[in-house]
Each structure stands twice: as structure tokens, then as C-alpha cells.
N, C-alpha and C positions, 0 to 999 in steps of 0.2 A: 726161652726154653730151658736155659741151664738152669734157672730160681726153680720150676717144673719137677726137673730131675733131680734139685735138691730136697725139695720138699716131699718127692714120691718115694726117691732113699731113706727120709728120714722117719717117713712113717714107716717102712718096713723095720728099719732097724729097730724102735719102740717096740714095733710089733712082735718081732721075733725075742723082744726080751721078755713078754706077759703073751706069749700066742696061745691063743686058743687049740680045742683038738683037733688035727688034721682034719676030719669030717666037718667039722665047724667049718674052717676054712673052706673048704671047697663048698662047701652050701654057701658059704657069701660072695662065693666067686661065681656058680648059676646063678647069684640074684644080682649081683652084678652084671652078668649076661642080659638080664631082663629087663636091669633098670636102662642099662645102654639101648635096649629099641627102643625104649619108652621115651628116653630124653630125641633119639634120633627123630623118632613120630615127633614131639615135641615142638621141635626144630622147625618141623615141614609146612609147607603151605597147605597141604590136605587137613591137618591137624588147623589152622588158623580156619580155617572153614566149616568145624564142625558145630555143631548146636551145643549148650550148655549140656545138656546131660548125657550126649555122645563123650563131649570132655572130661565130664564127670568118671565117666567110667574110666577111662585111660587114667587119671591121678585115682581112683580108686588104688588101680593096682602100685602106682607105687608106696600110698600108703599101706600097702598090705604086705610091700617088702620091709617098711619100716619098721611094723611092728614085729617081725619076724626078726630082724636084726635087736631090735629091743629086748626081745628073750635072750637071745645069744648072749645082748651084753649083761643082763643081769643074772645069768647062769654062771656067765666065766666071770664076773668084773674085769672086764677088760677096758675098764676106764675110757670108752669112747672109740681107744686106737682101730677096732674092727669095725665100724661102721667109717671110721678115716678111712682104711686101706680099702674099704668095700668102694667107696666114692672115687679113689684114685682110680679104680680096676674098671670102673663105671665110666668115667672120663676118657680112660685107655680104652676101651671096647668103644664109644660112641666115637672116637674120631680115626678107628682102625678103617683103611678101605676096603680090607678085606671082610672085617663083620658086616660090613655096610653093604659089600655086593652079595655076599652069603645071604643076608636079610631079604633083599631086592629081589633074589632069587628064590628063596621061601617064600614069600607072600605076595611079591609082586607090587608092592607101595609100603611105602615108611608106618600109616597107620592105619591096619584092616582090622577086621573081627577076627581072623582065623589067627593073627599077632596077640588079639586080647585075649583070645580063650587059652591058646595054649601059654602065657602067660600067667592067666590064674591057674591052669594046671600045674605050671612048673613048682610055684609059688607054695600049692596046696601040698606036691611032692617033698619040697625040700623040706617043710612045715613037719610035713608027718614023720620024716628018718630025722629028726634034729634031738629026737630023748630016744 
């Protein structure tokens, strides 16, 4: 845990030396938010159960964070360090109890349809207010 908190300090510190704009930031902190149900579905036995192309679409969307984060970095050049802190924030939300019962209580299972839509909505939101 203490290697965790150094390595999760260290990215910040980087980070606040080359940070992107505040708005940036909190856009990678919703997609953060989205990639943490995604990894948590990930994780689950409902998710090992599904057919290829049900799977398909849940790694869809997180390829669709990635690329989203890709513009970010190639707008700010922030050298990788925001898709770092975005995975830290990612890691921090997928093993929060509290996301995880919040989640449970939204949709009612780790990976539904009404988790994947409003996920590409989120996705499609943040996408649009990012220029």
C-alpha cells in the first residue's frame, strides 16, 4: 500500500507541474468515473458470462475513453502524465466501497445495458465540452 501511495503522490506532483486546464482535468476525472464501472463489470462473474459481442461493446467504451484522453494529450502535451493520474483516479474509484454500492444501486448489477448507455452518453458529454 505505501509503494501505491508513492507512486499515486508522484504522479500528482508531475502532474501539477505540466497540469492541464482545470476543465480538462475534471473531464478525466468523469472518465475516470466510467472507466471504474467498466473495470468493476470487468472484474465480475456477469461479465465472464457474456457472448463475444456483448464483451465487445463494454471494451468498446473504454476504447472510447481512450481516445478521448488521446486528444487531451495531444492538445496539452502533457507527456502521458494525464492519462497516468486518469488510471490512478480509475483504480481509486474501482476499489472505493462507496462507488461500488452507489453503482449497485444504480443499476442494480456490475454490467447492465442501462451502465452502457449512459456511459457512452457520458463519454459523448465530456467529448463535446472538451474545445
Amino acid at each position: 500500500m505505501k509503494i501505491f501511495s508513492l507512486i499515486f503522490f508522484g504522479f500528482f506532483c508531475v502532474l501539477a507541474i505540466a497540469k492541464p486546464p482545470p476543465n480538462i482535468m475534471k473531464n478525466s476525472e468523469e472518465l475516470a468515473t466510467v472507466q471504474a464501472a467498466l473495470d468493476i463489470c470487468f472484474m465480475s462473474s456477469e461479465y465472464k458470462s457474456f457472448k463475444t459481442n456483448k464483451a465487445l461493446d463494454f471494451h468498446g467504451i473504454s476504447s472510447s475513453i481512450d481516445r478521448v484522453l488521446e486528444k487531451y494529450e495531444k492538445k496539452y502535451d502533457n507527456s502521458g502524465m494525464l492519462y497516468m493520474a486518469f488510471k490512478v483516479s480509475a483504480v481509486k474509484y474501482s476499489d472505493d466501497k462507496d462507488f461500488r454500492a452507489k453503482l449497485y444501486q444504480i443499476y442494480g448489477k456490475s454490467c447492465s445495458e442501462k451502465m452502457l448507455q449512459d456511459a457512452v452518453e457520458k463519454i459523448k458529454e465530456v467529448d463535446a465540452r472538451s474545445y
